[in-house]
C-alpha angles and dihedrals in degrees: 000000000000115000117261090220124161125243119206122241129222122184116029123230118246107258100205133076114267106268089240094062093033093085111095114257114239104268102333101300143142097260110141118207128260103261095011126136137245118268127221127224108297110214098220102150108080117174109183137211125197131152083281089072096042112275108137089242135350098242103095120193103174133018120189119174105211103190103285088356131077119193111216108200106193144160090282120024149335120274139179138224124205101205098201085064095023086220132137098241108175139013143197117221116170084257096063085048108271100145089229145004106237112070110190102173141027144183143158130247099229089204111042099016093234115153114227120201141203111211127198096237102346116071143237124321137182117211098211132171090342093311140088137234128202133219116183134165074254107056102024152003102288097124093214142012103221094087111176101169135031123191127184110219112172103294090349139097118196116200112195105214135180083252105051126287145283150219134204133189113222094199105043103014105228123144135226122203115205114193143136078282094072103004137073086248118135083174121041093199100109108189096182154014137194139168124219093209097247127051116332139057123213127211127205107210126188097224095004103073116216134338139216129197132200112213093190098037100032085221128132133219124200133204119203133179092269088207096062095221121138099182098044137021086242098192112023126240089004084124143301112004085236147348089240091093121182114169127009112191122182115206122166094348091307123097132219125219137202132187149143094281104046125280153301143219122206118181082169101258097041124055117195125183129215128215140177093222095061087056127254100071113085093211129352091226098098127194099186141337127217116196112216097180135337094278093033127074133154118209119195105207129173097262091036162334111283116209113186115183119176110038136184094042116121091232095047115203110218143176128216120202110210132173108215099228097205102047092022086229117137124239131195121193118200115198135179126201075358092295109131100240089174143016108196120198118211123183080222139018137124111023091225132348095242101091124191117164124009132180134178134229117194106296096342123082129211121209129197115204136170088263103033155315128299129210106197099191106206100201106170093015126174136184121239124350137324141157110272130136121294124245122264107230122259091009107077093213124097125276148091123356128242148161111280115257119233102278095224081066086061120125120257120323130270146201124358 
C-alpha cells in the first residue's frame, strides 16, 4: 500500500476571493465583472458511499466505472454499484470466492466484459461469468503477488507488481516477464499501468520514472527527471517532476503524471510540471492521476483532490476538492495563476481528503479515499472555462459573492 507520508508546504494559498470578484452581484444574477475571468465546472453534487451503505470496507484502493456499473476494489473486498438505483448491489468477500480480500487495482475487459483484478499478496484474478479465476508466482507466470495496477491492452492483460510487470495473454496464455533484465527499469517496484487504447502502454515505476511501451515494436521508451535531484525539481518542465512515479494516464495523445513531488504534462513535444507551491495542487504528494482530455486531468493527492482544467496555459485554472474535518462540509477551492478567484461551500463533497484512485464517467467523477467513496454528479457539466455565476459561500448554488463566513458558524453537519 502506498505510504501516507506528508509533503511540506512552502508558500500558503490566499484564503479570500480576488478583489475583483468580492463585490455582490446585482440580485443574484449572472452578471460577470468587468475584467473577470472566466470560471471551470464546481462539483457540488456529492453522493457518498461508506460501510453504512453497503462497500465491504472505506478504504478504497481502486475505483472503474463499466457502463451502469462501477467496480469498487477495497481493503476487504470487491464490491459493485448499480448507478440507475445508485445502490451497492453485490459484494466479494473471500468467502463468496474472491482469492483474496485487498483489491488494489481494477479494470474491464471492453470485449468480453471480464473484470480483472489486482490484488495486494495475492495475485491477479478475473471475475468471469460469476466466477473467479485465479493467477499466482505458484501457479504462473505472474512474477509477484503484490499487483498494484491491471491494464487491458487487446488479448493481453498487463499486472503491474513490486518486482517488475507482466503480461498475459488471454488467448494463448503465455506469459511475458518485464524487469531490469529486459526493460529500461533501475527500480522493479511498477505502481501502475495503463493503455492508451492504441498503440502504447505506459508504466508507472517507483525509482524508474515512466515508461513507455511500444506494441508494434515491442520497444520501450523511458522518461526520467533530466536534473537528477531527488529532493528538488531542480529546472522546471525539463521532464518528468521525479523518478518516484506513481500513476501515467494517457488521455487525447498527451499523457498525465503523477508522483511524490507534484505532476507532469507530456504532448509529446512539450513537458509541463505541476506544484503545489505555485497554487492548484492540493499537495504535491500524489497517489494517482486519471487524464480526462488533453487540457483535463484529475490528481488524487493526500490533502485533497486536484482538478486542473485548462492546461497547458500558462495560468492554469484548478479546482481543488477538500472535506472540512471539523463541520464534514465539502469545500472546493478554484484558483487561477495560483491566486484563489472562489471558495464553495457544500453540506456534503469528498468523503475524506486522502485520495487514492479516481475515474470519470461522462460528465460524473468517482473518487476513492482512505474513508469512503465519492460520487461527484456533474450535472451540467462543461470542459474547460467559461463565464457562469459565482458561487455564493457556504451554499454551493450559484449566486453573489461574498467574503467566506467563518466555517464553525456553518449549518448542521454533514457527511462522515
Amino acid at each position: 500500500m502506498r505510504r501516507e507520508e506528508k509533503m511540506k508546504t512552502s508558500i500558503p494559498l490566499a484564503l479570500l476571493l480576488a478583489a475583483a470578484l468580492a463585490a455582490p452581484l446585482a440580485g443574484g444574477e449572472a452578471a460577470t465583472a468587468a475584467g473577470a475571468p472566466k470560471l471551470p465546472y464546481v462539483y457540488t453534487n456529492w453522493k457518498q458511499f461508506t460501510v453504512a451503505d453497503g462497500l465491504p470496507n472505506d478504504h478504497i484502493f481502486a475505483v472503474k466505472v463499466d457502463g451502469p456499473r462501477v467496480w469498487v476494489g477495497t481493503e476487504d473486498g470487491l464490491a459493485l454499484i448499480a448507478k440507475p438505483t445508485g445502490k451497492v448491489v453485490k459484494v466479494w468477500r473471500e468467502k463468496d470466492g474472491l482469492p483474496f480480500k485487498v483489491v488494489t487495482a481494477i479494470d474491464v475487459d471492453p470485449k468480453t466484459g471480464d473484470v480483472w483484478l489486482g490484488l495486494f499478496g495475492g495475485g491477479l484474478a478475473r471475475l468471469s461469468g460469476g466466477r473467479f479465476d485465479h493467477w499466482h508466482q505458484l501457479n504462473s507466470g505472474l512474477v509477484n503477488d503484490v499487483v498494484y495496477g491491471v491494464a487491458v491492452e487487446n488479448d493481453n492483460v498487463w499486472a503491474a507488481t513490486t518486482a517488475g510487470a507482466s503480461r498475459l495473454n488471454t488467448v494463448t496464455g503465455e506469459w511475458t516477464v518485464f524487469t531490469e533484465k529486459n526493460a529500461p527499469m533501475e527500480e522493479i517496484w511498477n505502481y501502475a499501468a495503463n493503455y492508451d487504447g492504441k498503440d502504447k502502454v505506459y508504466l508507472a515505476v517507483w525509482g524508474s520514472g515512466v515508461l513507455e511501451y511500444n506494441i508494434k515494436t515491442g520497444r520501450w521508451k523511458e522518461y526520467l527527471d533530466p536534473d537528477g535531484e531527488m529532493e528538488i525539481d531542480l529546472y522546471r518542465d525539463d521532464g518528468i517532476n521525479h523518478v518516484i512515479v506513481t500513476g501515467a494516464s494517457p488521455a487525447e495523445g498527451v499523457v498525465w503524471i503523477s508522483s511524490y513531488f507534484g505532476g507532469s504534462r507530456y504532448d509529446g513535444r512539450h513537458w509541463r510540471g505541476y506544484a503545489q507551491q505555485e497554487g492548484g495542487l492540493p499537495s504535491d504528494f500524489l497517489n494517482n492521476i486519471k487524464g480526462r482530455s488533453a487540457q483535463e486531468a484529475l490528481f488524487c493527492s493526500d490533502k485533497g483532490l486536484g482538478i486542473i482544467t485548462d492546461a497547458p496555459n500558462e495560468d492554469a485554472t484548478w479546482v481543488a476538492y477538500t472535506r472540512d474535518p471539523e463541520t464534514g462540509r465539502g469545500r472546493a477551492k478554484v484558483t487561477i495563476g495560483g491566486k484563489v478567484v472562489e471558495n464553495v461551500d457544500m453540506p456534503a463533497g469528498v468523503p475524506h481528503s486522502f485520495m487514492i484512485s479516481v475515474d470519470v464517467d461522462g460528465n460524473d467523477i468517482w473518487v476513492g479515499t482512505s474513508k469512503g467513496l465519492g460520487w461527484g454528479i456533474g450535472d451540467g457539466y462543461y470542459p474547460g472555462t467559461r463565464e457562469r455565476p459565482l458561487y455564493a459561500y457556504g451554499q454551493g448554488v450559484p449566486g453573489p459573492a461574498g467574503p467566506p463566513p467563518d466555517p464553525r458558524k456553518a449549518p448542521a453537519k454533514a457527511g462522515r
